[in-house]
N, C-alpha and C positions, 0 to 999 in steps of 0.2 A: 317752034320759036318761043312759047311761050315759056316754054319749060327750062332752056338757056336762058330767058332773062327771068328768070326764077333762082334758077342756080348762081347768075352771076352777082342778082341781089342778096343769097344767103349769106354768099362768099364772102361780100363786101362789109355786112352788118357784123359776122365772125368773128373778121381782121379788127374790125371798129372793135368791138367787146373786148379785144387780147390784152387793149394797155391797161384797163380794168380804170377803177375809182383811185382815185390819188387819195392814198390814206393820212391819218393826222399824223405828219412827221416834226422832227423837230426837238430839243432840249427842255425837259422840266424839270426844274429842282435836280441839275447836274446827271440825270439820267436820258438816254434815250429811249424811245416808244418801247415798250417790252414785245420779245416777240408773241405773233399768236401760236395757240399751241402746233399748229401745223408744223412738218419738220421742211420749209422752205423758207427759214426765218436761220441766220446765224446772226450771234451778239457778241460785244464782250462784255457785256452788262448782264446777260444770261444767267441766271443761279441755277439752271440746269444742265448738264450736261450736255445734253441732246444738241441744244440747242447754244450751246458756250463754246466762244474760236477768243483766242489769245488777244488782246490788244496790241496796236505795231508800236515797237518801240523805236525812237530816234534820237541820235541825238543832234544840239544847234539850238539855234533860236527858238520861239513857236513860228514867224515871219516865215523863216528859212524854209521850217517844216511843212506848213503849207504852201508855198513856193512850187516845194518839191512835188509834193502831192497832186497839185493843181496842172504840175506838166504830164507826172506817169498817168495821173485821168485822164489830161488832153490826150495822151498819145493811144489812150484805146480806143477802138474801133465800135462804132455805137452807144457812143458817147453824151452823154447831154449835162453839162452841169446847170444845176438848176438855180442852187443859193452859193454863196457866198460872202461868209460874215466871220469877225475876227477869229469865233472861235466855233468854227460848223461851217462844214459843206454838205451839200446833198446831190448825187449826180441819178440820172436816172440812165439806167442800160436796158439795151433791146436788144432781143434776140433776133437771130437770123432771118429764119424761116416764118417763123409764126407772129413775130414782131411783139412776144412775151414784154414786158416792161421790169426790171426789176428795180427797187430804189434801195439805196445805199447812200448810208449816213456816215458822217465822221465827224468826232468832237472832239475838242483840245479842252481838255479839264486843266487847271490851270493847278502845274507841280514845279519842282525843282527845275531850275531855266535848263538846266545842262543835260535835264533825260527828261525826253516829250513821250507821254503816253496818250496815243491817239485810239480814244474808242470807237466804236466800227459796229456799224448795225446794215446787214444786208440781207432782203426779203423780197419774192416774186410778190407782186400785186394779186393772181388770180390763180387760181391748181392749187392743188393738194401739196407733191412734191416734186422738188427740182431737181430732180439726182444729182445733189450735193452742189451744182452748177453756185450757189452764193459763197459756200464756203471755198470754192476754187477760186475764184475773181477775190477775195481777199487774202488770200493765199498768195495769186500772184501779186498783188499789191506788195503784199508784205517781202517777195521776195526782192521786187525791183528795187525797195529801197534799201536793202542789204546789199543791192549791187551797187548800190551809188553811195554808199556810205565812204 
């Protein structure tokens, strides 16, 4: 018996550890958080390769743009938006099984009204590597909004 509520309390503290420390996220001086060297960090702020994914581009309002953005986030699955401010969202995604947290940023740097360049910062909380799983989820982002274009 003892050894079942042993195992049930590893289990539980495990799952508690998965979403990790909520790290300093957020815009400074028009950039976002740089990633850490780990390769479960994609940017478009990136000066690295490794670790550099494209910015989405739109066009429309900036209003319109995140409008849009604010629906294809609602409409995924393990979802949580956390902020929401003129010019920055941050959602947090969880994974399936292990209940992983990853947070994902977006920033409207403020250019030409008629072509919005939304930078994009997505990173697991806790591991080493994601097998690309951050650069995926902005990938699909980026294509939804080619479908709705």
């Amino acid at each position: 018996m003892n050894k079942q509520v042993s195992i049930i309390l590893f289990s539980f503290v495990f799952m508690m550890g998965c979403s990790g420390t909520i790290p300093k996220l957020g815009v400074t001086s028009g950039q976002l958080t740089p990633c850490p060297s780990k390769p479960n960090c994609v940017s478009s702020q990136a000066t690295d390769k490794d670790h550099y994914i494209p910015p989405i581009n739109f066009t429309g309002t900036p209003q319109d743009t995140q409008n849009k953005l604010l629906q294809i986030l609602n409409a995924l699955e393990r979802t949580k938006v956390i902020v929401v401010q003129e010019s920055y969202i941050r959602v947090e995604f969880t994974s399936k099984i292990f209940k992983f947290v990853d947070d994902v940023e977006f920033s409207f740097p403020p250019k030409n009204i008629e072509q919005i360049i939304i930078n994009v910062r997505s990173a697991s909380r806790i591991g080493y590597s994601d097998l690309g799983a951050n650069q995926k989820r902005i990938e699909q982002i980026r294509t939804q909004f080619k479908e709705d274009e």
